[in-house]
C-alpha positions in Angstrom: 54.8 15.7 -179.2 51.8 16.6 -180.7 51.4 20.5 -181.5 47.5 20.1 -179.7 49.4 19.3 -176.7 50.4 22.3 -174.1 53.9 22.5 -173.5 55.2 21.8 -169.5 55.7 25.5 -169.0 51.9 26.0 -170.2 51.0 23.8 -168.2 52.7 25.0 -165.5 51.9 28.9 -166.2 48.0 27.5 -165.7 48.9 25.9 -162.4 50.7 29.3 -161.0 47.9 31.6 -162.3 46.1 31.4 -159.1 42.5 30.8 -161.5 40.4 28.7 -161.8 38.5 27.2 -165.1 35.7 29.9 -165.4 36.0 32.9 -167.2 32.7 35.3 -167.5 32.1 37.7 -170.5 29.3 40.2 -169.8 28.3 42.1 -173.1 25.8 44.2 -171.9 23.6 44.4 -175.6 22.3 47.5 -174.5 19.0 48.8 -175.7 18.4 44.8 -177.0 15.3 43.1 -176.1 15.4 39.5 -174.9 15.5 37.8 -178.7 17.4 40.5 -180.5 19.8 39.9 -177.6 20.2 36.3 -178.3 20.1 36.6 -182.7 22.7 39.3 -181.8 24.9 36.6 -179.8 24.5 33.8 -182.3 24.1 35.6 -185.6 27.0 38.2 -184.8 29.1 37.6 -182.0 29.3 33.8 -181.8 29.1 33.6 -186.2 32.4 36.4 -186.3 34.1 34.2 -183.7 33.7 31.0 -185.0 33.0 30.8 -188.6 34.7 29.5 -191.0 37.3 27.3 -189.1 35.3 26.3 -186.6 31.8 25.1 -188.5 31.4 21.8 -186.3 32.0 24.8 -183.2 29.6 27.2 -184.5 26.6 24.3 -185.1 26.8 23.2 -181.4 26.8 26.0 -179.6 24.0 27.9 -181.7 22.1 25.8 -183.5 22.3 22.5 -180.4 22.5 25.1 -177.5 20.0 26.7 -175.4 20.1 29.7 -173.6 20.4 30.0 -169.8 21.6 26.6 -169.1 24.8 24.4 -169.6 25.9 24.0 -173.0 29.1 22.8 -174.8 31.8 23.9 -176.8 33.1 21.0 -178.7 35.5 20.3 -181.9 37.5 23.8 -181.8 40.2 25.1 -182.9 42.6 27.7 -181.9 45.9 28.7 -183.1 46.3 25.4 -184.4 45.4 23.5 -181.1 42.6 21.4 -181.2 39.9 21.3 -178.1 37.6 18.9 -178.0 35.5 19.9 -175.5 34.2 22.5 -172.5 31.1 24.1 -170.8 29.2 27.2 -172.9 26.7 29.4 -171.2 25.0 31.5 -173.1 23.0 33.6 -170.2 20.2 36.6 -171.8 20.0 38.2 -168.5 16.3 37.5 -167.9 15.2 34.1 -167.9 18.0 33.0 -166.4 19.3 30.9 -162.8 22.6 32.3 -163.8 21.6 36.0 -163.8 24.4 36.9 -161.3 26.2 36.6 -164.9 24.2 39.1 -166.1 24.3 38.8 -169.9 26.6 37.3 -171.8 29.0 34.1 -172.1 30.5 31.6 -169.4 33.3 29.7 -170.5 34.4 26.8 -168.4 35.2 23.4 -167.2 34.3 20.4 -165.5 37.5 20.9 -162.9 40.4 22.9 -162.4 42.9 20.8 -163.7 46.2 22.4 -165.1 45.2 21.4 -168.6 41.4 22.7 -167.9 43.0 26.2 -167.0 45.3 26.4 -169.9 42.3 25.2 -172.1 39.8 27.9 -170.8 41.9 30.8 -170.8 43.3 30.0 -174.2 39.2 29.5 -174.9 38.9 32.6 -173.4 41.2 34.7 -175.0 40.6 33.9 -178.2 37.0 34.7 -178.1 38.2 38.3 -176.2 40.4 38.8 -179.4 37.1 38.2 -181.6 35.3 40.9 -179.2 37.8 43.6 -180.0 37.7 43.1 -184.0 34.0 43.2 -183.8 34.3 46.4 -181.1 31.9 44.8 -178.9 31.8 46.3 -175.8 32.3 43.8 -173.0 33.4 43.1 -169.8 36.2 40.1 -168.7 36.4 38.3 -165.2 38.4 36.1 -164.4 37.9 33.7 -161.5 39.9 33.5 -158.6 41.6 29.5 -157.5 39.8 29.0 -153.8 40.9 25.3 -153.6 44.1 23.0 -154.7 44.3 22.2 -158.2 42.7 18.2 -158.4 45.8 17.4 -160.8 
């Protein structure tokens, strides 16, 4: 098996964890205007997160991706598992059809697939571990499974 690949009980960990592929990071960037909120994001937050092992990472989601719309995450790698691809939101808070988000990141996926689930949230956590080196203040949700798993 390839060490990219979750393991069954991963997978089915995802399936029994009642969530869905979304997870929301609101970092407040208090005192920030509009553009120093978004350098902050990219040149900081995102940067810290993803750089070095994650270069490929890093150039699509700041230098290809826009703010308050649907971006991607693509070629990353975490703990050694390779993931090629999922949704990235970047939302400011003010320009933004997403502002129920507030500001900060959305992390998620096309379905709710175990393997989207366990992808996500290992997505997720990693970038939550990067928030607590940095000391960023944030806050985590999590979103609640309202419908069967597709597969």
């Amino acid at each position: 098996m390839d060490s990219d690949e979750p393991t069954k009980e991963e997978l089915q960990a995802a399936k029994e964890s009642g969530l869905e592929s979304r997870v929301v990071f609101n970092i407040p960037g208090a005192g920030l205007a509009v553009f120093d909120y978004c350098r902050f994001i990219d040149q900081v937050v995102l940067r810290q997160w993803l750089l070095p092992e994650n270069k490929q990472a890093y150039h699509n989601v700041v230098r290809n991706g826009a703010w308050n719309c649907e971006g991607g995450l693509s070629c990353i790698t975490i703990n050694s598992r390779y993931f090629g691809h999922c949704k990235f939101y970047k939302i400011d808070g003010e320009r933004s059809t997403y502002d129920w988000l507030g500001r900060g990141i959305m992390i998620r996926d096309h379905c709710d697939s175990s393997y989207d689930i366990f992808k996500v949230l290992a997505i997720a956590d990693d970038f939550e571990r990067s928030l607590n080196e940095q000391r960023i203040p944030y806050e985590r949700k999590n979103y609640k499974r309202t419908h069967d798993l597709r597969w």
